[in-house]
C-alpha positions in Angstrom: 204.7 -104.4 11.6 203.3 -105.8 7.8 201.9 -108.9 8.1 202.6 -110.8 5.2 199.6 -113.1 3.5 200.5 -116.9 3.9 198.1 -119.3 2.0 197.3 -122.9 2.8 199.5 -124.5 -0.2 202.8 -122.5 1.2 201.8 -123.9 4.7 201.7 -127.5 3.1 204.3 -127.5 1.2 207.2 -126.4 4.2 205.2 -129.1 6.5 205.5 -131.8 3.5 209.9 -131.1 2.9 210.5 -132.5 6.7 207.8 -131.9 8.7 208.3 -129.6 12.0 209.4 -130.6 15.6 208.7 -127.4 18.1 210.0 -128.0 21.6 208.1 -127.4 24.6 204.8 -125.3 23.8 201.2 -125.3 24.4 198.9 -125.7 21.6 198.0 -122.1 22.0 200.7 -121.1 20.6 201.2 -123.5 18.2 201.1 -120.7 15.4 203.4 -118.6 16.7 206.3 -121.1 17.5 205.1 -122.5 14.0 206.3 -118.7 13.0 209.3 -118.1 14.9 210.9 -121.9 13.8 210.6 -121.5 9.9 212.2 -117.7 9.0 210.5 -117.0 6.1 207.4 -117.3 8.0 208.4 -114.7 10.9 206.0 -111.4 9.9 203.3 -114.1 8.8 200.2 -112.8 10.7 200.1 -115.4 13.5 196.2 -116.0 13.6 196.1 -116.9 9.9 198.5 -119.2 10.0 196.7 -120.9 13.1 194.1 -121.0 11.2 195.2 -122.8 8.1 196.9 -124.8 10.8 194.2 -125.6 12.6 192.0 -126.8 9.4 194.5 -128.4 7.8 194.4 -130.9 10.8 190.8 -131.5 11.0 190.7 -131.8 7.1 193.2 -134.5 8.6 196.4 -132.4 5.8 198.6 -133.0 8.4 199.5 -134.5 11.9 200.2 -133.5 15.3 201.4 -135.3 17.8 202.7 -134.4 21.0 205.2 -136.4 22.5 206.5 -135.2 25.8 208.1 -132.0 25.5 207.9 -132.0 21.6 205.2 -131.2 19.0 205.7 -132.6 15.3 203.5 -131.5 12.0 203.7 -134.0 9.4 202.0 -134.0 6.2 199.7 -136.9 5.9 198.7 -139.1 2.8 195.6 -137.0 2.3 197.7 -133.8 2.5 200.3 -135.2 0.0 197.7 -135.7 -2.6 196.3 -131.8 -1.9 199.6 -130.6 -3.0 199.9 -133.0 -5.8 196.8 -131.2 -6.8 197.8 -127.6 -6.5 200.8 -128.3 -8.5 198.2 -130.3 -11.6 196.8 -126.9 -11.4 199.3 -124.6 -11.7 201.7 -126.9 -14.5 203.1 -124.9 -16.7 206.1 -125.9 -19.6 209.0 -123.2 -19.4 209.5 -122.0 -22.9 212.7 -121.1 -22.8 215.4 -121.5 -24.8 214.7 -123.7 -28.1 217.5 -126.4 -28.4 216.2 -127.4 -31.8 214.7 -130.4 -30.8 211.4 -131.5 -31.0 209.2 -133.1 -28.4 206.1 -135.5 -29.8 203.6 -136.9 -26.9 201.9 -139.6 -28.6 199.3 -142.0 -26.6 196.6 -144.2 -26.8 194.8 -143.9 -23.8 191.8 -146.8 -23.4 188.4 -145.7 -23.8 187.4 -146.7 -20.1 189.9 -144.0 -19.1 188.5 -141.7 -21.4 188.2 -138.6 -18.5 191.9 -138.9 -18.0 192.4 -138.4 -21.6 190.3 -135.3 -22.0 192.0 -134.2 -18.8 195.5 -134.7 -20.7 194.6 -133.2 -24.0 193.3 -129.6 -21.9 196.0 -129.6 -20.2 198.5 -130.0 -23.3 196.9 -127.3 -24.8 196.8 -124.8 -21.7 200.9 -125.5 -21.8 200.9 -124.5 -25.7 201.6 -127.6 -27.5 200.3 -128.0 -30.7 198.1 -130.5 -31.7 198.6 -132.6 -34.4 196.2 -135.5 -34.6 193.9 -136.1 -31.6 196.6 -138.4 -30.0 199.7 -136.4 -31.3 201.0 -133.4 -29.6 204.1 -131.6 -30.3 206.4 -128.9 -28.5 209.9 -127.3 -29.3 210.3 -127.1 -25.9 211.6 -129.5 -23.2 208.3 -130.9 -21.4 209.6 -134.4 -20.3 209.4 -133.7 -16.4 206.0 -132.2 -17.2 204.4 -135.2 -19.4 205.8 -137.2 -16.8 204.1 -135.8 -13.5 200.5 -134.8 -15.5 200.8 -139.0 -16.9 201.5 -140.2 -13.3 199.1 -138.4 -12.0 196.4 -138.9 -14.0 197.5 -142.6 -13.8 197.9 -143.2 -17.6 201.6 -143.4 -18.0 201.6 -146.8 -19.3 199.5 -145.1 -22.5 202.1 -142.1 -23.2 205.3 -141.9 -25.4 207.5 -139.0 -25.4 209.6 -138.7 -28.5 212.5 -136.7 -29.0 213.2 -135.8 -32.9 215.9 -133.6 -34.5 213.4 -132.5 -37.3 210.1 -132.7 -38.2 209.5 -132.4 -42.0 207.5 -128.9 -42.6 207.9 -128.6 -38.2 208.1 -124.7 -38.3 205.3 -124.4 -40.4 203.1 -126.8 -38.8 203.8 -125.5 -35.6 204.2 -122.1 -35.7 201.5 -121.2 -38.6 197.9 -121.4 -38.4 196.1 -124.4 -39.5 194.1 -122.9 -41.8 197.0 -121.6 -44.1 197.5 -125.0 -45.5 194.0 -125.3 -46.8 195.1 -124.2 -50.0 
């Protein structure tokens, strides 16, 4: 049989959607009841998953509790803000479609927040908007559900404004040219 490779965020994120409540088992074989309840995990290779499941409770991730004849895995606090952190990472702005709309992210984030701010500037940039002041970003893409989780997470949503513009006078060349063209 192929195992197949499960890593500690996929492990999280099932445990964080409702938890899991395993009848009658030792610890033992936690892992493989752990396996057999969630289907997408059933050629997972057992002894990784303990593992993962295993750390993740003494880096106190998640819960378990053994109650009688059940067993429940619950994310905790700690484990909530691990995933909120895997998903900073990994935040990316679909470029699909253009709907011919225009997206400016304007803010004026406060000096004594001024990591945040560098923070949210990087990460505009690694999502290919366009700078164009220090404090003005733009995309012709939708990005509202992604300024929204990076400003919430970086606790400086009170600082951000997301404008939505039919047109932006000289927008395609601005946008899609290199700044140096206009030098001249």
């Amino acid at each position: 049989m192929n195992d197949k490779k499960i890593i500690t965020k996929d492990v999280l994120k099932v445990i964080a959607v409702g938890g899991i409540i395993l009848g009658s088992m030792a610890m033992p074989t936690l892992p493989m009841a752990v396996g057999a309840a969630i289907k997408m995990w059933k050629n997972v290779n057992k002894k990784d998953l303990g593992r993962i499941i295993k750390r993740l409770e003494r880096q106190e991730m998640i819960s378990i509790t053994k109650h009688e004849n059940e067993t429940t895995i619950l994310i905790t606090e700690k484990g909530k803000k691990r995933l909120l952190e895997y998903d900073f990472e990994n935040i990316r702005l679909k470029e699909e479609k253009r709907d011919g709309r225009w997206r400016l992210i304007i803010f004026d984030i406060p000096e004594k927040k001024k990591s945040a701010r560098d923070i949210f500037r990087k990460k505009l940039l690694q999502m290919n908007m366009k700078r164009l002041q220090d404090s003005v970003f733009v995309s012709a893409y939708p990005c509202k559900k992604e300024i929204d989780f990076l400003s919430h997470y970086l606790e400086i949503s009170d600082y951000i404004t997301l404008v939505s513009l039919n047109k932006i006078e000289r927008g395609e060349q601005l946008i899609f040219k290199p700044y140096h063209d206009f030098d001249n």
